[in-house]
DSSP file (Angstrom, degrees, kcal/mol; ACC not computed):
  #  RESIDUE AA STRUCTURE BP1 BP2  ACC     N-H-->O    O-->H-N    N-H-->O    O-->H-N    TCO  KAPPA ALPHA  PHI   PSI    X-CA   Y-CA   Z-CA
    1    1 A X              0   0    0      0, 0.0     2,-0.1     0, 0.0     3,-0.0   0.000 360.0 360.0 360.0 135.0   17.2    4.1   -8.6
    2    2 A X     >  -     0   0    0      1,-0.1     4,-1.3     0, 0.0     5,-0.2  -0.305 360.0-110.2 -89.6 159.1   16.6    5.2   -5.0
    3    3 A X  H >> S+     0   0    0      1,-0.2     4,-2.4     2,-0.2     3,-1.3   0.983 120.4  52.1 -76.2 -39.7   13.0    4.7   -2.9
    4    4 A X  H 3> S+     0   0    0      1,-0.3     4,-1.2     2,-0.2     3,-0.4   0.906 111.4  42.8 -77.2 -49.6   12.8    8.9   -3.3
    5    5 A X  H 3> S+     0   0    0      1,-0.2     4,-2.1     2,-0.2    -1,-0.3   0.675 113.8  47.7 -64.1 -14.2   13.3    9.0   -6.8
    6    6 A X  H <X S+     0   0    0     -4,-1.3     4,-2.6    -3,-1.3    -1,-0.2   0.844 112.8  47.9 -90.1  -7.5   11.1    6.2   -7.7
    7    7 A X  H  < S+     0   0    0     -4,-2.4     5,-0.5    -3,-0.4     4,-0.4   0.854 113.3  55.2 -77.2 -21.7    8.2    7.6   -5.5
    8    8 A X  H  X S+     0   0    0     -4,-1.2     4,-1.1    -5,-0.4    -1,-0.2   0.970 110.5  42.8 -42.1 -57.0    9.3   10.9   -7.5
    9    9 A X  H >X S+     0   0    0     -4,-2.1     4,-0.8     2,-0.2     3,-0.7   0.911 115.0  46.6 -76.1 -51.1    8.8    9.0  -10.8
   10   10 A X  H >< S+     0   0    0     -4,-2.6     3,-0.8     1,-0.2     4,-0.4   0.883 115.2  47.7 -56.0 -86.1    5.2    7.1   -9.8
   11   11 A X  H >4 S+     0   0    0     -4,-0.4     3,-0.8     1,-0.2     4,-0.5   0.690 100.0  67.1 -52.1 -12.4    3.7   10.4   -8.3
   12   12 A X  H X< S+     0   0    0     -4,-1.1     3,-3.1    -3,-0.7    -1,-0.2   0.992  95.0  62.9 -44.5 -68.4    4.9   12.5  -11.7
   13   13 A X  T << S+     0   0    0     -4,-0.8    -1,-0.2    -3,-0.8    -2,-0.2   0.497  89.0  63.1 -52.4  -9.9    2.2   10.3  -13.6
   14   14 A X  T <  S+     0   0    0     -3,-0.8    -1,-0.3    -4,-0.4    -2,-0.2   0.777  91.1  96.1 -88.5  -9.5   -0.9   11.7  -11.8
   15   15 A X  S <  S-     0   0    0     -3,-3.1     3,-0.1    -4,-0.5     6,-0.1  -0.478  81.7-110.5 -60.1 139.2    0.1   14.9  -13.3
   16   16 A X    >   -     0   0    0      1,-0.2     3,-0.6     4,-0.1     2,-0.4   0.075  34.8 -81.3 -96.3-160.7   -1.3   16.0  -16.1
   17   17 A X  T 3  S+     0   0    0      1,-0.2    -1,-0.2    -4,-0.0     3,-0.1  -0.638 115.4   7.7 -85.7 125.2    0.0   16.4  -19.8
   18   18 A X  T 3  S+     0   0    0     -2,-0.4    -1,-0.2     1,-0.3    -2,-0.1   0.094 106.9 113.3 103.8 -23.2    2.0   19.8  -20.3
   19   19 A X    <   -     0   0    0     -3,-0.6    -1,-0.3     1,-0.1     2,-0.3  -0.512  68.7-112.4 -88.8 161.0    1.9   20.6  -16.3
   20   20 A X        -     0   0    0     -3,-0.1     2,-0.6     1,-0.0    -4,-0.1  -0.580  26.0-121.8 -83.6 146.5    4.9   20.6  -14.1
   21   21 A X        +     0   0    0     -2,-0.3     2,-0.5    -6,-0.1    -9,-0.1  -0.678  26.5 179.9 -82.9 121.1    5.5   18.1  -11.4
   22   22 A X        -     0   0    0     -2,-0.6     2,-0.4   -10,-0.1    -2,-0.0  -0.958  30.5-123.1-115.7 128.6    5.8   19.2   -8.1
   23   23 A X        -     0   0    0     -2,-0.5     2,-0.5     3,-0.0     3,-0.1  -0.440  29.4-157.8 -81.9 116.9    6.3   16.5   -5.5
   24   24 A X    >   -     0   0    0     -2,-0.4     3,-1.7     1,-0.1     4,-0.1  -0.942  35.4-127.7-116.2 134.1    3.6   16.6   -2.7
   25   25 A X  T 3> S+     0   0    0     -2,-0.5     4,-1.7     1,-0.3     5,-0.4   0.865 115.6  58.9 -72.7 -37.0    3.8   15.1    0.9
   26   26 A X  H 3> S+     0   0    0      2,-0.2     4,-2.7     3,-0.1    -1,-0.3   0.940 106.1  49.6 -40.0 -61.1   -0.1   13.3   -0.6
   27   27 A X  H X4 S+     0   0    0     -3,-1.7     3,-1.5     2,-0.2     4,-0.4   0.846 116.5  35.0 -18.9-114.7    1.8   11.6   -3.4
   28   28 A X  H 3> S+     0   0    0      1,-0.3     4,-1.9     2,-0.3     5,-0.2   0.705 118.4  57.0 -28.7 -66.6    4.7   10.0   -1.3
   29   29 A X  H >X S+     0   0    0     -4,-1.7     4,-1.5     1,-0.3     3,-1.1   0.894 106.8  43.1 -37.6 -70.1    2.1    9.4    1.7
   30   30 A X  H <X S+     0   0    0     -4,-2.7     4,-0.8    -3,-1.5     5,-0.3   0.591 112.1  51.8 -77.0 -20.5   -0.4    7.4    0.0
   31   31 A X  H 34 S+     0   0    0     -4,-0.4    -1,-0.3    -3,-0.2    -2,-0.2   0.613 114.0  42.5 -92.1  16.9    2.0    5.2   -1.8
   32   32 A X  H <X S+     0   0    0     -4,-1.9     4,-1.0    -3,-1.1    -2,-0.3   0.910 127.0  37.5 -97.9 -39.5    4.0    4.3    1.4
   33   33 A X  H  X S+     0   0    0     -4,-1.5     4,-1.6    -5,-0.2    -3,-0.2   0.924 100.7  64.6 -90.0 -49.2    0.4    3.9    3.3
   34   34 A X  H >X S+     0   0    0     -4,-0.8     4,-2.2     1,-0.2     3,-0.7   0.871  98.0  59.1 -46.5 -40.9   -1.9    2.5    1.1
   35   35 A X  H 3> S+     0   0    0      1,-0.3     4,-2.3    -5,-0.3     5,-0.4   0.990 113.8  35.4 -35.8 -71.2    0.3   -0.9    0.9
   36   36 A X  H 3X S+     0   0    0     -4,-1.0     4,-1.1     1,-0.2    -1,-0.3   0.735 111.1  59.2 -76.4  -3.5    0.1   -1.6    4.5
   37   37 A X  H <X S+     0   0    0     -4,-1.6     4,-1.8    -3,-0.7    -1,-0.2   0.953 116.0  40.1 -67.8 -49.5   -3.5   -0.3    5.1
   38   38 A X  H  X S+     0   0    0     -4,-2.2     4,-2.7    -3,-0.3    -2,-0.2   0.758 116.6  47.7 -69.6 -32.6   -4.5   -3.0    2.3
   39   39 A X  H  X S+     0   0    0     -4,-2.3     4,-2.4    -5,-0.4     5,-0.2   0.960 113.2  48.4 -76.9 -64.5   -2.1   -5.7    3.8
   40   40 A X  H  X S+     0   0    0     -4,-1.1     4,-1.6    -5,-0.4    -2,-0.2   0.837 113.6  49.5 -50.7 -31.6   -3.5   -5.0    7.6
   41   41 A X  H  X S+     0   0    0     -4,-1.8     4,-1.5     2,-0.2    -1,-0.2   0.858 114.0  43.6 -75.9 -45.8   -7.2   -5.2    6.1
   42   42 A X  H  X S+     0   0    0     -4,-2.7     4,-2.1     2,-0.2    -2,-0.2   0.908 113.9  55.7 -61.1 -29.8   -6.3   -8.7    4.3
   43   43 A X  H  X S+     0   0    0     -4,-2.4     4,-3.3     1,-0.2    -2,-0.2   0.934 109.9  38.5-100.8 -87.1   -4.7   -9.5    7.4
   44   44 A X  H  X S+     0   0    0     -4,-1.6     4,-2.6     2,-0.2     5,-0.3   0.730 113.4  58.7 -68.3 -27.5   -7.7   -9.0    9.8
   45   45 A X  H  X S+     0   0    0     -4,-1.5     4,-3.3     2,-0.2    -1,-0.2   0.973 109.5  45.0 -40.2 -67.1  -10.3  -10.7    6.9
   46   46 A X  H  X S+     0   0    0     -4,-2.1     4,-2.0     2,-0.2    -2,-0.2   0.966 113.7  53.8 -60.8 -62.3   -8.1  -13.9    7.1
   47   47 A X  H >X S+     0   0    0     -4,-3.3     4,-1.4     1,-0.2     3,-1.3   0.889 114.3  38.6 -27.7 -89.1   -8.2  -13.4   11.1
   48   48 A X  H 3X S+     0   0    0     -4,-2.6     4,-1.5     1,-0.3    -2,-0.2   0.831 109.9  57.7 -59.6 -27.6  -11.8  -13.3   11.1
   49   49 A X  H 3X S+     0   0    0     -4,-3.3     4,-1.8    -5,-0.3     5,-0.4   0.998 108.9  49.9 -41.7 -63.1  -12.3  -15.9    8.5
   50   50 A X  H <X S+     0   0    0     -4,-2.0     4,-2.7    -3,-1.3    -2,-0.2   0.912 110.2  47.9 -60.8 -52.0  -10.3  -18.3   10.8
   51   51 A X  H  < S+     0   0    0     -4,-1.4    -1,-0.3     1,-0.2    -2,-0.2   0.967 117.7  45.1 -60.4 -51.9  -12.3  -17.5   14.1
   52   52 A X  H  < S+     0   0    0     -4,-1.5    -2,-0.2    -3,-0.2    -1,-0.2   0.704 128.4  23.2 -69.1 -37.0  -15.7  -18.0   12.1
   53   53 A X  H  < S-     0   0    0     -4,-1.8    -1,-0.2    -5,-0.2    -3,-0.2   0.527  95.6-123.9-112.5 -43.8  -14.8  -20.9   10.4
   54   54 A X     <  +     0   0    0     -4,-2.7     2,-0.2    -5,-0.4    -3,-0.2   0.985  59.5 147.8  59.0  60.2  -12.1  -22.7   12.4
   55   55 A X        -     0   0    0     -6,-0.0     2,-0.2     0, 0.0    -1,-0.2  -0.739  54.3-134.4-123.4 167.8   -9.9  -22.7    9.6
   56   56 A X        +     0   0    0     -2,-0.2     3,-0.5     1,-0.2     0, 0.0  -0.563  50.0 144.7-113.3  81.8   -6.2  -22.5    9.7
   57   57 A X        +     0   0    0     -2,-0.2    -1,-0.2     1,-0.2     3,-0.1   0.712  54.5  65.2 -88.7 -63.9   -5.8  -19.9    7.0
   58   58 A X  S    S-     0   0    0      1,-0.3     2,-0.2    -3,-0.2    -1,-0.2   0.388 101.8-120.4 -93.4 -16.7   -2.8  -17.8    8.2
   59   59 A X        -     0   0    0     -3,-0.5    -1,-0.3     2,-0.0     0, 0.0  -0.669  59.2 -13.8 107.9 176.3   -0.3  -20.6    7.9
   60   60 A X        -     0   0    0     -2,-0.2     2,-0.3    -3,-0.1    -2,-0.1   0.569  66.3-129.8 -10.7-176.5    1.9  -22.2   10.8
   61   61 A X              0   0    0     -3,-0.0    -1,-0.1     0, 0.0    -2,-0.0  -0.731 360.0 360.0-125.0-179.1    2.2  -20.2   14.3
   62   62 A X              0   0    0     -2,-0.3    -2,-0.0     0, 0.0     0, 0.0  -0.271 360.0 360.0 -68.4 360.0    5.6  -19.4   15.9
């Protein structure tokens, strides 16, 4: 299964029973965005935890 057909298959289910699916740019957006909006918000939590705290949180550096 291919990334277009599985975004196909998850945005089918907000559709309701009996209606036809039509695939819409909303769909496809919001499950490619939401991920990394939520990642980039734990992200900056654990940053600002670490400054407040002086904890090492985040792991190693580089």
């Amino acid at each position: 299964m291919g990334l277009w057909e599985w975004l196909l298959t998850i945005s089918a289910s907000s559709g309701g029973p009996g209606q036809p699916f039509t695939a819409q740019w909303q769909y496809v957006t919001a499950a490619l965005v939401a991920p990394a909006l939520i990642g980039a918000l734990w992200a900056g939590i654990i940053i600002l935890a670490e400054r407040i705290f002086g904890l090492r949180l985040g792991g190693g550096g580089i």
